[in-house]
Structures are given as structure tokens and as C-alpha cells.
N, C-alpha and C positions, 0 to 999 in steps of 0.2 A: 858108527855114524853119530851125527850128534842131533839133538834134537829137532823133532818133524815139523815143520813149517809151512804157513797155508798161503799161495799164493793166485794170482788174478791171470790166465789163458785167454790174449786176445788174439784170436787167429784175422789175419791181413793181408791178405797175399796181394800185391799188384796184379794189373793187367785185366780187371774188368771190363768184359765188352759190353753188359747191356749201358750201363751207367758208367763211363769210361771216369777211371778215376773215382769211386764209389765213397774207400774208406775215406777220402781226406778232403774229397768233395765238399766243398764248404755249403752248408746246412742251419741256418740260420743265423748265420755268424760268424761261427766255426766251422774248422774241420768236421766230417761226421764222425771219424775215432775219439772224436775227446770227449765227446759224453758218455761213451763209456768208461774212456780212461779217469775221468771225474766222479764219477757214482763209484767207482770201485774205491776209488781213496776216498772220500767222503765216508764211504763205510767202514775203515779203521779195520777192516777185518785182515786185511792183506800184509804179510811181508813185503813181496814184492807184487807190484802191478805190470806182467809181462808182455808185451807184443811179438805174435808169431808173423813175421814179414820176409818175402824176399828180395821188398824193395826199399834201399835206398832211402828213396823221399819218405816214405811212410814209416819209415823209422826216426829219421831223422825231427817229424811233427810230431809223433810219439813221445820223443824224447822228451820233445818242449813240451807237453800238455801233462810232464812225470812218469809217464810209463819207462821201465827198463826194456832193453832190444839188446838182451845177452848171446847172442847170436842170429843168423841169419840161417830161416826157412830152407829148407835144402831144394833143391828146383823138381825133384820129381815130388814132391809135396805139395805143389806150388801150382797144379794145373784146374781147368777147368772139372775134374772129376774127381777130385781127393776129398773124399768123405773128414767129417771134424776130428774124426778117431784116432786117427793117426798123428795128427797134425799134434793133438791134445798128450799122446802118447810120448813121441817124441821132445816135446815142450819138459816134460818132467825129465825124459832119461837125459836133456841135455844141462836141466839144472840137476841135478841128481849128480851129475858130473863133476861139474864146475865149480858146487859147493859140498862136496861129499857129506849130504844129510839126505836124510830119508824124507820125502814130500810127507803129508798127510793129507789135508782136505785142497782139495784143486775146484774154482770156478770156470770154466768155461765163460766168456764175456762172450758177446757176437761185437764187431767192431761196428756195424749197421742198429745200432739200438739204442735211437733217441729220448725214448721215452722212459727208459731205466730209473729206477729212483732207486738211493742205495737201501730202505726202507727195506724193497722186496730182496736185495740181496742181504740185510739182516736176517730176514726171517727165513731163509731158503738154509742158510750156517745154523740156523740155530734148530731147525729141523734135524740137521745130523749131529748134531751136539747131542739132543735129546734124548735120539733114538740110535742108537747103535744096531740095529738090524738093517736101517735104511743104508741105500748104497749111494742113491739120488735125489737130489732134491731141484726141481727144474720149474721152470715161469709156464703158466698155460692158462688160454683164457675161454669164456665160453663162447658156441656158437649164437650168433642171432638168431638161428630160426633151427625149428629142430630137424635135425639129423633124417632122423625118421619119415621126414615129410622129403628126402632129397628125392629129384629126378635125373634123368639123364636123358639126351637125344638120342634115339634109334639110328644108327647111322644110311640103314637099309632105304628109311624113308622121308627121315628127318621130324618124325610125331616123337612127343613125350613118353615116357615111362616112369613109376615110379619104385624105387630102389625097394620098398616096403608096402606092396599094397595095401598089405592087412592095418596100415595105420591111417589111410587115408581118410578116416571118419574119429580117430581118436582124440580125445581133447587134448592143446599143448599142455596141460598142466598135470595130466597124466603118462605125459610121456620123459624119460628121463633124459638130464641135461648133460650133451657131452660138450668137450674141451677139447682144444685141440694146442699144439706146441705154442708159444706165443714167441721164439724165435727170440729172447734176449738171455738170459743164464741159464748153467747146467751147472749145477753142484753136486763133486763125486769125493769119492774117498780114492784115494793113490791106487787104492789093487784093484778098486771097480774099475776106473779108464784104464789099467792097464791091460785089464782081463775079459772086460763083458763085452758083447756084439752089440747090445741096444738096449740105450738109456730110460727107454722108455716100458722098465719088465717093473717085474711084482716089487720090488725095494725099492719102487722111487717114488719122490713124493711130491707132489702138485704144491704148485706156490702161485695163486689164482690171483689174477690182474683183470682189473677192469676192460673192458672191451676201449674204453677210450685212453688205454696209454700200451695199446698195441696195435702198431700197422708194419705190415711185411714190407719190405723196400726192395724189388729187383724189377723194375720198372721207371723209366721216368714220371712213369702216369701216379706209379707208389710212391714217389718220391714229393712230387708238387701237392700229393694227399698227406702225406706226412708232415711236409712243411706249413700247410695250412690249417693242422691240427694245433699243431705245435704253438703257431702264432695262436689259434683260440686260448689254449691253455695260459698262453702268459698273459694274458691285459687282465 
């Protein structure tokens, strides 16, 4: 084979019911795919900038915003319950194919991630540059309020509980601070996507984004929240 090559995994499938039309849904402007497909090239890091889709139109807006669409999503890939693993899996073994070279380093893009700067996908590449032990290197950002303090409803009676009693008197500042996915890049190594069950074990590495340039979008309600961050961000 000839030499390893690092390219951009934007999975896109059609046919979203909450937000009908999601990836290409225009979002400030734009399509929502092309800020992704923009941060990835902006970052120089890519061979190719990929989209996994099995429609049509969303390859076709792809195409125009630079993305490659070297084939098309296979339809049991394509439903409402197909984890990104496969999707990611497949993305390599079908350029792996068509270009007989060996992949190397693979990003995972999410086509829903606005707020992407290619910035943190530098530094997510340059984490496995580093370190050759890591396998992952992925966006997370912290919670607001701590963990420790969570409740939950009793459903018996509908009174509160709290997850961690014994911290109900602790100070926030001696409690430690977790993270959680922040839902825009996964940065792996070729044998890690093709091999591990979850991204998220002892070889991967946190690439820590500001709480204000992550909002989850599977909602219209996430959506009109997103949008009106976004406007903040530009004036």
C-alpha cells in the first residue's frame, strides 16, 4: 500500500424526524454541514474532507461547501439506531478500497457542530502526533454545576433525591470537575475505529472547549438556542 493518509469522517444520514432536514437545514446562513466541512479544511490537516450520506441532496451541498462524497451510505447504516462506529468503520474500509492505502489518523466531524473552530481540531491531531500511546483524542467540555450535587425525581412520589448524599454539604471547590462529550470531533488512529467498542477508555484524550462554543442540537428548542448563541458570538 502506499502511504497513510489522514482524512475528515462527516457522518449525514437523511431523513431526520425531530428536526426534519437537520444536516443541511440552513443555520445562520448556511447549510448546518458546512461548518463543519469549513473548520476541517481551514485546519490543512485533511487529505480528504469526507461526507458519510445516504442522501442525494446532502451530498450534493457537500460537495459545494468542498467535501468529497466517494460513495454513498449503505441504507442499513442509515437508520435511526446505527451507532457512529460503524458508520466510521465502514468510511475507512470503503476509502481503503478505492484508494488502496492504508488510512492513519481518522476525525470523526459530527455534521451538527456549529461552533467547531479548526483551532481545537489542531490540537486534538497534535495530541496523537505527540503521544503514541493515545488512541483518541476527542472535544469535552465541563459541567456547570457539579455532578455531585445531581438529583433525580422519585418516580414513586415525585420528591427529590440526591445521586450523592454524602456531598450535600461539600464546598464546590472541593469537589472535582467533570466533563462530559461536547458532541463535535473524535480523533482516532485507523486500528483504534476499527477495533475498540468506546471512545471514551483509558487512551483518549480530552480536547476541553469552553462551555460557550458547545450546544447539543436535537431539538428545535437546541436549535433556536444555538442560533442565538451564534449570533452573540459574531457582533
Amino acid at each position: 500500500m502506499s502511504t497513510a493518509k489522514t482524512i475528515a469522517v462527516i457522518p449525514a444520514r437523511g431523513g431526520s424526524k425531530r428536526i426534519p432536514g437537520k444536516n443541511i437545514k440552513e443555520f445562520c446562513g448556511k447549510p448546518m454541514i458546512a461548518y463543519s466541512i469549513k473548520a476541517a479544511i481551514r485546519s490543512h490537516l485533511f487529505d480528504q474532507v469526507i461526507v458519510s450520506t445516504d442522501d442525494a441532496q446532502i451530498a450534493q451541498i457537500a460537495t459545494k461547501y468542498g467535501a468529497n462524497c466517494p460513495f454513498e451510505r449503505p441504507t442499513e447504516l442509515s437508520d435511526d439506531h446505527t451507532p457512529t462506529l460503524p458508520v466510521i468503520r465502514h468510511a475507512i474500509e470503503a476509502i481503503e478500497a478505492q484508494q488502496q492505502a492504508k488510512l492513519k489518523l481518522i476525525c470523526c466531524i459530527y455534521a451538527t457542530a456549529p461552533f467547531l473552530k479548526s483551532p481545537n481540531l489542531i490540537k486534538g491531531h497534535d495530541y496523537l502526533k505527540q503521544d503514541t500511546a493515545l488512541d483518541f483524542a476527542f472535544s469535552v467540555t465541563s459541567y456547570a454545576f457539579p455532578i455531585q450535587r445531581a438529583l433525580y425525581v422519585k418516580p414513586e412520589d415525585g420528591t427529590v433525591k440526591m445521586f450523592q448524599p454524602k456531598h450535600a454539604n461539600t464546598r464546590s471547590q472541593d469537589l472535582r470537575e467533570a466533563y462530559h462529550d461536547a458532541g463535535q470531533f473524535y480523533w482516532g488512529r485507523r486500528d483504534a475505529f476499527m477495533d475498540c467498542d468506546n471512545m471514551f477508555a483509558a487512551k483518549s484524550a480530552p480536547v476541553s472547549l469552553p462551555r460557550n462554543q458547545v450546544q447539543d442540537i436535537d431539538t428545535p428548542e437546541d436549535w433556536d438556542c444555538a442560533e442565538q448563541l451564534y449570533h452573540l458570538q459574531s457582533k
